[in-house]
C-alpha positions as CSV (number, residue, x, y, z in Angstrom):
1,X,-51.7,45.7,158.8
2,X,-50.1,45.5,155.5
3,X,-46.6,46.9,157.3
4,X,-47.1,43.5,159.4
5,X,-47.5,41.5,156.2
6,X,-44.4,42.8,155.1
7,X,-42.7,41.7,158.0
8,X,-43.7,39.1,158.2
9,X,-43.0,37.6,154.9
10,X,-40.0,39.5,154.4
11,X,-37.9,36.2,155.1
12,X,-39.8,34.2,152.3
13,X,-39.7,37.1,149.9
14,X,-35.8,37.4,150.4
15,X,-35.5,34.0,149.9
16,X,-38.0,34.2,146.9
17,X,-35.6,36.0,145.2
18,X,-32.6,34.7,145.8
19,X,-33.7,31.3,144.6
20,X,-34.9,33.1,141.3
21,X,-31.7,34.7,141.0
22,X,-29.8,31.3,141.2
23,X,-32.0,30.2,138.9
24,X,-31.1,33.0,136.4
25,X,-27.7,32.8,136.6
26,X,-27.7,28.9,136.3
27,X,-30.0,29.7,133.3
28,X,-27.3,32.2,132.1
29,X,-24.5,29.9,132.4
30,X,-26.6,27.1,130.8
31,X,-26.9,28.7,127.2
32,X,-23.4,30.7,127.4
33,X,-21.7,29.9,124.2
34,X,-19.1,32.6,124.1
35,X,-16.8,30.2,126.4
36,X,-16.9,27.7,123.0
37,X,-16.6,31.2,120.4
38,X,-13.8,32.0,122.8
39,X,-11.9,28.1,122.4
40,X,-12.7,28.4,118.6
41,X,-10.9,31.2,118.0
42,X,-7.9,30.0,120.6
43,X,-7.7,26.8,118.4
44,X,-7.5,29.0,115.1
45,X,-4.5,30.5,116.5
46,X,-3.1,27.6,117.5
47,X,-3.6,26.2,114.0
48,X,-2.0,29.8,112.4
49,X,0.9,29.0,114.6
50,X,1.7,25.8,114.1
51,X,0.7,24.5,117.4
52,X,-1.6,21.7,116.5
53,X,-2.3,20.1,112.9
54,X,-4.8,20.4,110.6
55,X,-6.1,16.9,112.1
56,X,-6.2,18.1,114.9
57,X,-7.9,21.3,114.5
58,X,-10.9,19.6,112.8
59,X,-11.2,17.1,115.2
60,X,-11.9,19.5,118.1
61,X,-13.2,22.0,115.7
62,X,-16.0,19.2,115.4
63,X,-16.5,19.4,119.3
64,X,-16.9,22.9,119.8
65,X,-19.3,23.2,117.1
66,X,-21.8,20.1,118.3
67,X,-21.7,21.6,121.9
68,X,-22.9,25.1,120.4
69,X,-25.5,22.9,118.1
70,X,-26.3,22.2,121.8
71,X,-26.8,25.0,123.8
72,X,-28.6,26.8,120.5
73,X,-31.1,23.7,121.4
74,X,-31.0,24.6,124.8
75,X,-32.2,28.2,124.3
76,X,-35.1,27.0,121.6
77,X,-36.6,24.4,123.9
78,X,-36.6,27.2,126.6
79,X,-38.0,29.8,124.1
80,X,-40.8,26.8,122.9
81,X,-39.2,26.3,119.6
82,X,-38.5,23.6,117.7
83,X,-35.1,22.1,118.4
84,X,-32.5,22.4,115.2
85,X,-33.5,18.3,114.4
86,X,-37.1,18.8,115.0
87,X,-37.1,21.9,112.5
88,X,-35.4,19.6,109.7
89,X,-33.4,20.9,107.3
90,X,-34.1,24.5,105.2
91,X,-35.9,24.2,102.1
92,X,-35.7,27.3,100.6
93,X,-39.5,27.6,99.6
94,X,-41.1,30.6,100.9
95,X,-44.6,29.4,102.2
96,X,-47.7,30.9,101.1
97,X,-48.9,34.2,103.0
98,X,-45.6,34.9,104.4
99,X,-45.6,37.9,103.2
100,X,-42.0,37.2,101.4
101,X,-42.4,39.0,97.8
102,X,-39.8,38.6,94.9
103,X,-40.1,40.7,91.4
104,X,-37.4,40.1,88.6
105,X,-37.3,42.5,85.8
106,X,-34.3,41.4,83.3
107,X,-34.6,44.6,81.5
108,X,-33.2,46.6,84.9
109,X,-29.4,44.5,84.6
110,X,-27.0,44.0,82.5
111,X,-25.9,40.5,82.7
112,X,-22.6,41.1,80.6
């Protein structure tokens, strides 16, 4: 009986996972930023050489780093984090409980 089951839905189950496979790779491709880390360091180079100005440079600089602002919000809304706007800017507190612990002893350094 099961054997038949099989069978049976084998063509659903193949098609199953090739959709979720698609859907993976898209996913993948989606919140790929090495293509960007890749075009940053080509436009460094380009800079080094000569190639293109300073202007230049910052200008598409400027580009490449507000698509990778992007795709990192890509990845936190699919992981259920707050986006990079939502989560405002850093602080530098240490809430309360965190378990973050800080001792300063002056005596242990020299200073001079």
């Amino acid at each position: 009986m099961f054997f038949i089951d099989d069978l049976l839905f084998a063509p659903i189950s193949g098609f199953q996972f090739v959709l979720r496979t698609l859907a993976k790779v898209a996913e993948e491709q989606y919140t790929d930023d090495a293509p960007l880390k890749e075009r940053l360091l080509e436009l460094q180079l380009l800079l080094d050489n000569g190639e293109i100005s300073e202007a230049q440079y910052v200008e598409e600089e400027a580009a490449i780093f507000r698509e990778l602002r992007e795709i990192e919000n890509r990845k936190r809304e699919m992981a259920g984090a707050p986006t990079l706007e939502e989560r405002g800017p850093l602080t530098g507190r240490v809430a309360e409980g965190s378990g973050a612990e800080i001792t300063f002893n002056p005596d242990e350094h020299n200073y001079e």
